[in-house]
C-alpha positions as CSV (number, residue, x, y, z in Angstrom):
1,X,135.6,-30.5,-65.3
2,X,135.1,-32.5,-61.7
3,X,133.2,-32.0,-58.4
4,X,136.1,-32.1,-56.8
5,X,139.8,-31.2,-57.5
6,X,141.7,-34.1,-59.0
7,X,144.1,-35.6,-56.1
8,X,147.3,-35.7,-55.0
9,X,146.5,-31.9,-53.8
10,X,149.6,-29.8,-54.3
11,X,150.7,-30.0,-50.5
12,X,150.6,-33.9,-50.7
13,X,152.2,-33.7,-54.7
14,X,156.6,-34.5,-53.1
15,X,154.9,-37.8,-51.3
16,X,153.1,-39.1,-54.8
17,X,155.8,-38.0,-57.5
18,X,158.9,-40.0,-58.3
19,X,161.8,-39.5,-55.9
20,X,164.2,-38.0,-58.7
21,X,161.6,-35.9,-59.7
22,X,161.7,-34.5,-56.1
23,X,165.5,-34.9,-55.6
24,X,166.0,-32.6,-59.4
25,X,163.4,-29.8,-57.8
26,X,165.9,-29.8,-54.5
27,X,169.1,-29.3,-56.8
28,X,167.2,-26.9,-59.1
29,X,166.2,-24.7,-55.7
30,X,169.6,-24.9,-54.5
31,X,171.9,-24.1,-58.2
32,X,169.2,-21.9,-59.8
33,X,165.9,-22.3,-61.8
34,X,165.0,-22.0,-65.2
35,X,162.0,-22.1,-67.5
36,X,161.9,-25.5,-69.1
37,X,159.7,-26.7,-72.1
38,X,158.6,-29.9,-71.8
39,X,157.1,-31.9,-75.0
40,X,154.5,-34.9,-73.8
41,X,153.6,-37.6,-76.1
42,X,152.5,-41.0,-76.4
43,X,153.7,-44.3,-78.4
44,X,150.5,-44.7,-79.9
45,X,147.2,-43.5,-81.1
46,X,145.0,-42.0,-79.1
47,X,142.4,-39.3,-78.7
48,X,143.4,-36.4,-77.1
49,X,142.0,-36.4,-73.2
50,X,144.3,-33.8,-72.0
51,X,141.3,-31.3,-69.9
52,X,141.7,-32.9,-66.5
53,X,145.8,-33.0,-66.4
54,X,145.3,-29.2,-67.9
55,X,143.4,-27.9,-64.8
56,X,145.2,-29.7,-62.2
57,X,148.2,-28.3,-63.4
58,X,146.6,-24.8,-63.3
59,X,145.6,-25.6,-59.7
60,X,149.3,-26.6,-59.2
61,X,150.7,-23.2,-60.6
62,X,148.1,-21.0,-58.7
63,X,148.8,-22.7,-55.6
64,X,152.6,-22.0,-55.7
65,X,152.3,-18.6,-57.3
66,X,153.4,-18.7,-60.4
67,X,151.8,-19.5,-64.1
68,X,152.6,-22.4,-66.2
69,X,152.3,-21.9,-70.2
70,X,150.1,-25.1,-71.6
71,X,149.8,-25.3,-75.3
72,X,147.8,-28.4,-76.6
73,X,148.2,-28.4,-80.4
74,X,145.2,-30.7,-80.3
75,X,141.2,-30.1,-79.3
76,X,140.0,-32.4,-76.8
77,X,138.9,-35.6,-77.9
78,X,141.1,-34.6,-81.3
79,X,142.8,-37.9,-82.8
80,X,146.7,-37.6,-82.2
81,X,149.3,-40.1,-83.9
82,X,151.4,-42.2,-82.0
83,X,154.5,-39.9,-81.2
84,X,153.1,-36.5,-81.5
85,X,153.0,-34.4,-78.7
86,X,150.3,-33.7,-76.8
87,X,151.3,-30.6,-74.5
88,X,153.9,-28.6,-74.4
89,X,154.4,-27.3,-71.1
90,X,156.7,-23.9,-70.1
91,X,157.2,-22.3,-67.1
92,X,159.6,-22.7,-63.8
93,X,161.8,-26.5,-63.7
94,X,161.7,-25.9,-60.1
95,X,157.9,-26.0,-60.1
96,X,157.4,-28.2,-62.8
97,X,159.7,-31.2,-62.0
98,X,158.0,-32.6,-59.3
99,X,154.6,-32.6,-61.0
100,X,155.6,-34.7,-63.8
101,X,154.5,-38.3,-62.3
102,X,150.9,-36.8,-61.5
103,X,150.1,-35.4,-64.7
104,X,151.5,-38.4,-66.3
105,X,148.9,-40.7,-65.0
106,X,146.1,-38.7,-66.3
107,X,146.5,-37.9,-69.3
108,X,147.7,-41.5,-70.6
109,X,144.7,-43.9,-69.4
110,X,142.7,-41.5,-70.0
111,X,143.3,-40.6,-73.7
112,X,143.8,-44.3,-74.7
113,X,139.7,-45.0,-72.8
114,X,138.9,-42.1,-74.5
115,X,139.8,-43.4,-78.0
116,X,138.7,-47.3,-77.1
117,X,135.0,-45.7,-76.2
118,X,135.2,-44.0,-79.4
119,X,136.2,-46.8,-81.3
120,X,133.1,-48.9,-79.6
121,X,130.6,-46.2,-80.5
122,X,131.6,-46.1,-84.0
123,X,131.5,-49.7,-84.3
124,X,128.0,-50.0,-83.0
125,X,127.0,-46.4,-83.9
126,X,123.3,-47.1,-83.4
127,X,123.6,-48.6,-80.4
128,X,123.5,-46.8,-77.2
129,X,126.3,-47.3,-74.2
130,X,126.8,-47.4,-70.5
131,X,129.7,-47.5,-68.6
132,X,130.3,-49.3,-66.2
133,X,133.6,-49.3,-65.7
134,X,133.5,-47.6,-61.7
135,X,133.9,-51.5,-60.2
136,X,136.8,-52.2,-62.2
137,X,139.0,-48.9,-61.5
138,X,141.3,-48.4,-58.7
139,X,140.0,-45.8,-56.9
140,X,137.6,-42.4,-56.8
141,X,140.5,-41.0,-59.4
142,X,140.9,-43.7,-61.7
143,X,136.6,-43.7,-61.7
144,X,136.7,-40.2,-62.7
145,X,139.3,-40.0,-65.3
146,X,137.8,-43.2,-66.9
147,X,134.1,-42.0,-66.9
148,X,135.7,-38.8,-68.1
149,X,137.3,-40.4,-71.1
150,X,134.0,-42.5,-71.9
151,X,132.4,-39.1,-72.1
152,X,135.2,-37.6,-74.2
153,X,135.1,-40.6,-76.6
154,X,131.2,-40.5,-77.1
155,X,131.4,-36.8,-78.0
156,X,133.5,-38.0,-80.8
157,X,131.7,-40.0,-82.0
158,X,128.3,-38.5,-81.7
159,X,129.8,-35.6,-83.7
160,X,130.4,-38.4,-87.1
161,X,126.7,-39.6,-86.0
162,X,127.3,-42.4,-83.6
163,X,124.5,-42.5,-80.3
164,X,127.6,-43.2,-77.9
165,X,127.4,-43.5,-74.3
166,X,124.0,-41.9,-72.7
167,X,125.7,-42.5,-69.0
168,X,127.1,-44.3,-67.0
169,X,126.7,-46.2,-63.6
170,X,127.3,-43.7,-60.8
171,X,126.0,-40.7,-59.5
172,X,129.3,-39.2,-58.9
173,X,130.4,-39.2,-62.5
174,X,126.6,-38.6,-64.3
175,X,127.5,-35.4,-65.1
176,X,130.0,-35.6,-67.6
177,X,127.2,-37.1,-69.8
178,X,124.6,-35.0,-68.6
179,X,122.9,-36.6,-66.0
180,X,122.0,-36.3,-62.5
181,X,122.2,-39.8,-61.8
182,X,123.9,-43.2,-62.4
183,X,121.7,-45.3,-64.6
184,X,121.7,-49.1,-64.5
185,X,119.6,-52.2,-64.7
186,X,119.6,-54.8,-61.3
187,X,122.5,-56.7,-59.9
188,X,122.2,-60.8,-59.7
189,X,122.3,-60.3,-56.0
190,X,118.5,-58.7,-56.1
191,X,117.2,-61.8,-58.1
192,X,119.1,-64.1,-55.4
193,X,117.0,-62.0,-52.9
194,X,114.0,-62.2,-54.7
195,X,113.6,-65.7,-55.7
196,X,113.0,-65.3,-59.0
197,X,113.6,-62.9,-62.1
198,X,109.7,-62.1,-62.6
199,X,109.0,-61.2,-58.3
200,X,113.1,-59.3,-58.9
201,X,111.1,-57.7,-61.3
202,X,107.9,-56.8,-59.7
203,X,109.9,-55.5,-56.3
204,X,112.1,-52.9,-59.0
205,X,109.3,-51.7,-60.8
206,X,107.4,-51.3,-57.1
207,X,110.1,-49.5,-55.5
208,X,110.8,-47.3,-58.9
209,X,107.7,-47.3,-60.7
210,X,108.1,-44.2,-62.9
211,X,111.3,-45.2,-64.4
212,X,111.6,-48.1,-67.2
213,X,112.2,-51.2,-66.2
214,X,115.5,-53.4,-67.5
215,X,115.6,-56.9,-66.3
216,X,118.5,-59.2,-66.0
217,X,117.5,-62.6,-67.6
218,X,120.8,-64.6,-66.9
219,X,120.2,-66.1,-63.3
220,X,118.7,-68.7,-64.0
221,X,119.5,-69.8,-67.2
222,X,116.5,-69.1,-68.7
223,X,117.1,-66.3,-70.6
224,X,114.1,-67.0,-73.0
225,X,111.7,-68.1,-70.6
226,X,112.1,-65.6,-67.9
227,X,112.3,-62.0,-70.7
228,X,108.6,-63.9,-72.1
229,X,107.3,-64.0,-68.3
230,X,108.0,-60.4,-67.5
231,X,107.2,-59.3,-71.0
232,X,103.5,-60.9,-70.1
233,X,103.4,-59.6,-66.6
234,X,104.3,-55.7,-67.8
235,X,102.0,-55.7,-71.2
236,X,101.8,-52.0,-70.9
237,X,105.6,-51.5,-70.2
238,X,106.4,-53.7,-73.3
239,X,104.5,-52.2,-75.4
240,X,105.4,-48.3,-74.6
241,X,108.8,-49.2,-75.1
242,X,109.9,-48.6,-71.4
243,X,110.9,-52.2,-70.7
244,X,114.3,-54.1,-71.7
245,X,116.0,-57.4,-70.7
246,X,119.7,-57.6,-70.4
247,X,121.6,-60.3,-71.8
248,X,124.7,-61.1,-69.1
249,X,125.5,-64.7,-70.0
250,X,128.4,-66.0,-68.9
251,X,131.4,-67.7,-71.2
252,X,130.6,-71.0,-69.6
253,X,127.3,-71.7,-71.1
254,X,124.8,-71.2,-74.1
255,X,121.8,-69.3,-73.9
256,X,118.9,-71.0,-73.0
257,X,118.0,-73.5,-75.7
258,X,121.1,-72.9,-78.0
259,X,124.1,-74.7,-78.8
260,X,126.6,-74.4,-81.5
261,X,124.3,-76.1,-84.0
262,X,121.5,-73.6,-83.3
263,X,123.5,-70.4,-83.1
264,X,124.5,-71.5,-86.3
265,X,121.6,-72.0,-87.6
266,X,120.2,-68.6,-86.5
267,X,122.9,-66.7,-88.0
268,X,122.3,-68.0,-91.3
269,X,118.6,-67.2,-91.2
270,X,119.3,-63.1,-90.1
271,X,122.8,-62.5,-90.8
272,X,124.3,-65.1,-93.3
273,X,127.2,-62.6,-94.4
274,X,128.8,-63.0,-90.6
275,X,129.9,-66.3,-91.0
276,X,130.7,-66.3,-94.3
277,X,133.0,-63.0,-93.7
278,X,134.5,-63.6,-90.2
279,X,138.3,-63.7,-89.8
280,X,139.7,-64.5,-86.6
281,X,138.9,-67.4,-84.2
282,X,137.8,-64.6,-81.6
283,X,135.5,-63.2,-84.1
284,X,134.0,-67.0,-84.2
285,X,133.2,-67.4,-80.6
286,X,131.7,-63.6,-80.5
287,X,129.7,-64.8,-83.1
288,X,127.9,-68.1,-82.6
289,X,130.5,-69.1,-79.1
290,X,129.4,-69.4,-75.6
291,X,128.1,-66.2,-73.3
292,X,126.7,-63.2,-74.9
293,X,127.5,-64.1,-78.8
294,X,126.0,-62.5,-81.6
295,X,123.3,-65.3,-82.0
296,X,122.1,-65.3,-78.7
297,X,120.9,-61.9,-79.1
298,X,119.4,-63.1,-82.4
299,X,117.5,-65.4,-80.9
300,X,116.3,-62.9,-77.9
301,X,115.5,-60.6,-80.5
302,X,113.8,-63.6,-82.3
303,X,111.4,-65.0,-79.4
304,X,110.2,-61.5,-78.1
305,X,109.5,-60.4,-81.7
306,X,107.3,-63.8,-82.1
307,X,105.1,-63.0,-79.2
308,X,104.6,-59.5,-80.2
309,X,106.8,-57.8,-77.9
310,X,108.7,-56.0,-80.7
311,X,109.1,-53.1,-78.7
312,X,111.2,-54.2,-76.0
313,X,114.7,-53.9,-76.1
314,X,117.7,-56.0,-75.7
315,X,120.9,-54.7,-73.7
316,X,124.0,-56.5,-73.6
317,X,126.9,-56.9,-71.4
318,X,130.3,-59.0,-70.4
319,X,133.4,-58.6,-72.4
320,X,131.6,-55.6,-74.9
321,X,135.4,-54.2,-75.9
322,X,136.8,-53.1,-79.2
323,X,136.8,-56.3,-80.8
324,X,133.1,-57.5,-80.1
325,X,131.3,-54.6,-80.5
326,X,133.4,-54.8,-84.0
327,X,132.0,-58.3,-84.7
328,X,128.3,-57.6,-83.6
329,X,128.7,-55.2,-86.3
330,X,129.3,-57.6,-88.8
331,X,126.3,-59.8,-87.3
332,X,124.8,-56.5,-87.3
333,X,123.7,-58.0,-83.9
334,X,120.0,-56.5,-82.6
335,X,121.1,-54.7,-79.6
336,X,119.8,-51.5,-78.5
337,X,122.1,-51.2,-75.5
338,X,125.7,-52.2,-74.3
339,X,126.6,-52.1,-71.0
340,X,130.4,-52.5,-70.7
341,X,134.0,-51.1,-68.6
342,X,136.0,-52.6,-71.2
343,X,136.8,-49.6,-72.8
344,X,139.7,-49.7,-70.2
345,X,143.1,-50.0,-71.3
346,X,143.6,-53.7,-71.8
347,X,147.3,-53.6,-72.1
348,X,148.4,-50.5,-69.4
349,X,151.9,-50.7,-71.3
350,X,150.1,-48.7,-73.9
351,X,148.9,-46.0,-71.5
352,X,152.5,-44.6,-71.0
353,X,152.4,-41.4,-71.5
354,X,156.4,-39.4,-71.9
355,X,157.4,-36.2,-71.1
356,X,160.9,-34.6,-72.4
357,X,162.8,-31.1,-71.3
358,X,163.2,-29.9,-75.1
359,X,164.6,-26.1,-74.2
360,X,166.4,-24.6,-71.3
361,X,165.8,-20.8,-70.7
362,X,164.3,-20.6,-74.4
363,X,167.8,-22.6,-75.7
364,X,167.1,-25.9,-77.1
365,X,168.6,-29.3,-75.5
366,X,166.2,-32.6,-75.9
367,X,167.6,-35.9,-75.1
368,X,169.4,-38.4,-78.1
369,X,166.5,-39.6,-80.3
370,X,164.2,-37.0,-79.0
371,X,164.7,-34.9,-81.6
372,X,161.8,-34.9,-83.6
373,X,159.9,-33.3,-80.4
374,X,161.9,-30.5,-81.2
375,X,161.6,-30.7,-84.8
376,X,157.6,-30.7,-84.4
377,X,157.8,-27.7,-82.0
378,X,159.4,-25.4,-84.5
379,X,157.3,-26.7,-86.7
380,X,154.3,-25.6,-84.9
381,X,156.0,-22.3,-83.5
382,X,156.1,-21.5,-87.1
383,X,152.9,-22.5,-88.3
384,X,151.4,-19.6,-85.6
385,X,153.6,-17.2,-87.2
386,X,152.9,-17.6,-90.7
């Protein structure tokens, strides 16, 4: 599924896993091994992300010499209830006890990303996404696994119809949304460098001048001002589609030219229902509130539209998680493009994922109030057999 195998390699696995993890391996060796049946679940909904922690454990097993038996009763990026398992893992407790931290971390984060990218593309399903999540991760491996669960999410969701994430921002992960490269708009720091957004503009569309052109409008805070003066100085850009603007406004200001009053007011000309149905006071400042809001794409949408430049597009980006991509919806916000990492696990409580022994040597033993990991087993076990 990777470039390159998924880390801790296996000699490196007794220095990453927990030390009674190591410590029960050591007694195991010493007393006698058995085959153990461990039952992994989660403690809430997710979408099943399991491919990565499945191959790695495979790598683990042919590395040592032996063969672990991996049954996932659910397809990969396959919606899974909060408590049911999500592998069932068999094979020798002296090989498999150490490896329980490592495969632990993948598969949590990643199904939970998995099912927040899904939930964003179904919110928005004709927009397109990006993610760009790779500055906020910690680490190569948490970059992969994330941009590995954006991808898994998106399929998802492009299966029910969604458009879902197209790529994301680096080279190293492209692939898993089939591309070669990371795809991405300009940094701030290039119109620092530059002097100003048009000349930013003119030095990106110099040094790349076969691909389209997205320009970052936020600098200065001239969002408005600066989209109209590129817009004019690439007339046959604009008008073949292949030029965008991206809206990055930060939560301390209004657009350019809007206040409360006036995002407001532009609401209730092209989506009057968004006001009159929103519920929450987040919903509210999503909607007509500082930064990127709902009506500040509105009014974007609005000014390039007036001066005939109904072919560019608007991207989006800063704070694009569940929740707002939920409440552009109900603005049904013109955006063709969302940039965003914040399909990240807000709350990492909600990533632990738990693994349980629930048979010894084919006998079954599960811990007090683990019992319905058992229970679901058998019930699976039988399901084959019928």
């Amino acid at each position: 599924m990777s470039n390159h195998p998924m880390q801790p390699n296996v000699e490196e696995i007794s220095r990453f896993t927990d030390a009674y993890f190591r410590k029960t391996k050591e007694a195991v060796g010493r007393f006698g091994d058995v085959t153990a049946t461990y039952a992994v679940f989660m403690r809430r909904p997710v979408l099943f992300t399991g491919q990565m922690t499945i191959d790695w454990l495979h790598s683990v097993a042919k590395s040592r010499g032996v063969e672990f038996e991996i049954e996932a009763p659910h397809a990969e990026g396959e919606f899974v209830g909060a408590g049911e398992p999500m592998l069932y893992l068999t094979g020798s407790l002296y090989h498999l006890a150490d490896t329980e931290t490592l495969y632990l971390q993948k598969l949590g984060a990643a199904s939970v990303a998995a099912y927040n990218a899904y939930m964003m593309a179904m919110a928005l399903p004709k927009t397109a996404f990006l993610a760009m999540d790779a500055r906020h991760c910690a680490g190569a491996d948490m970059a992969e696994l994330m941009a590995y669960a954006a991808s898994v999410g998106s399929k998802a969701a492009q299966a029910k119809g969604a458009v879902g994430f197209i790529g994301n921002a680096t080279d190293a992960t492209a692939h898993f949304f089939g591309q070669e490269h990371g795809l991405g708009t300009m940094p701030h720091a290039l119109i620092g460098y530059a002097g100003s957004t048009l000349r930013a503009s003119e030095m990106l569309h110099e040094t790349f001048p076969d691909e389209n052109l997205t320009v970052l409008v936020d600098y200065y805070g001239s969002e408005v001002a600066d989209s109209l003066a590129v817009a004019n100085r690439f007339p046959d850009l604009a008008a073949a589609g292949r030029l965008a603007f991206r809206l990055d406004t930060h939560g301390g200001r209004y657009l350019e030219g809007m206040d409360l009053q006036a995002s407001y007011a532009i609401l209730d000309k092209y989506a009057p229902n968004a006001i009159r149905n929103y519920r929450t006071e987040n919903e509210l400042r999503h909607l007509v509130g500082t930064g990127v809001s709902a009506a500040a794409i509105w009014r974007l949408r609005e000014a390039l539209d007036g001066a005939g430049f109904d072919k560019v597009k608007v991207v989006a980006s800063s704070g694009f998680n569940v929740e707002k991509c939920k409440t552009m919806a109900i603005a049904d916000a013109p955006v063709d493009l969302v940039g965003t990492g914040s399909y990240l696990p807000d709350r990492w409580s909600e990533t632990y994922a738990t693994a349980d022994i629930i048979e010894y040597d084919g006998k079954p033993s599960v811990k007090v109030g683990r019992e319905f990991l058992l229970s679901k087993r058998r019930a699976m076990l039988k399901g084959v057999g019928s």
